[in-house]
C-alpha positions in Angstrom: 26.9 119.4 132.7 23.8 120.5 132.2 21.9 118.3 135.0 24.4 119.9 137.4 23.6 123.7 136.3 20.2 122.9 136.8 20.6 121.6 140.0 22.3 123.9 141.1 19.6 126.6 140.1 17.1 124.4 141.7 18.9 124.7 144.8 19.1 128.6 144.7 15.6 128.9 144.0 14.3 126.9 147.0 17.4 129.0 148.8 15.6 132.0 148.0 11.9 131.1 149.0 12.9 129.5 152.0 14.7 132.7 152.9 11.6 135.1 152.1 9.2 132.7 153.8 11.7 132.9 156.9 11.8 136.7 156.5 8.2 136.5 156.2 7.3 134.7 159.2 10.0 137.3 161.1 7.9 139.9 160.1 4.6 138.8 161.4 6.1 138.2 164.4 7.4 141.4 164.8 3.8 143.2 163.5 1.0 141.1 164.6 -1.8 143.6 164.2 -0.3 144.9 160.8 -0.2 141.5 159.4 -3.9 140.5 160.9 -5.1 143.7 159.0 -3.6 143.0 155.6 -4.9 139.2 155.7 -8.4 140.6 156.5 -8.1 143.3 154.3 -6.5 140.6 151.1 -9.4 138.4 152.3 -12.4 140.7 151.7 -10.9 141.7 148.3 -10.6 138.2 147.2 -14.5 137.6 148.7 -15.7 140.4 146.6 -13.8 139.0 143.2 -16.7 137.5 141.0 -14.9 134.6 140.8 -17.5 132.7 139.5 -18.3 134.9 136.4 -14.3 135.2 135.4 -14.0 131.4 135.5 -17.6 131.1 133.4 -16.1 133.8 130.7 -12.5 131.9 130.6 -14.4 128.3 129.7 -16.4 130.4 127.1 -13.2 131.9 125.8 -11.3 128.8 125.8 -14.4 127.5 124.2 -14.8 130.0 121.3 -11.0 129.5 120.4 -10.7 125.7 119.9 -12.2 125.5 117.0 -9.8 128.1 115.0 -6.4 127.0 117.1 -8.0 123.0 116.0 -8.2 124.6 112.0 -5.1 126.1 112.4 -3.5 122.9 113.2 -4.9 120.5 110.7 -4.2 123.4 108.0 -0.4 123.3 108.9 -0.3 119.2 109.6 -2.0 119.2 105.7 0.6 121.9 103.9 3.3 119.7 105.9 2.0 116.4 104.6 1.9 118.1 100.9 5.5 119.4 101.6 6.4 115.6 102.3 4.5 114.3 99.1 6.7 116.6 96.7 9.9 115.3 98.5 9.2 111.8 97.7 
């Protein structure tokens, strides 16, 4: 039952994006120059993101926080393996 409800909203999903991409297209045909100016306009935004430095300070980040997540971790596998030794 639950394959087919899933299915089913797998089906709706691509449904709705084919719809908006359809829609989307419709629109860019109907406004050319609008559309040309918002790509342009999206593009230089995304040129003047320092993309560079945000993906540099996410590997530092993602860096900085392994080794707590890695302690929290062993700490919980070691109170469950205590947890385990007073059960048997």
């Amino acid at each position: 039952m639950e394959n087919a409800a899933e299915t089913h909203d797998t089906h709706n999903i691509q449904e709705n994006l084919q719809r908006c991409y359809a829609d989307g297209e419709e629109y860019v045909r109907q406004n050319p120059a609008k559309s040309a100016l918002v790509g342009l306009g999206v593009g230089f935004l995304l040129a003047q993101l320092p993309l560079r430095w945000m993906l540099l300070a996410l590997v530092k980040l993602l860096f900085l926080v392994v080794k707590p997540v890695t302690f929290i971790y062993a700490i919980s596998k070691l109170i469950d393996d205590v947890r385990a030794a007073r059960v048997e």
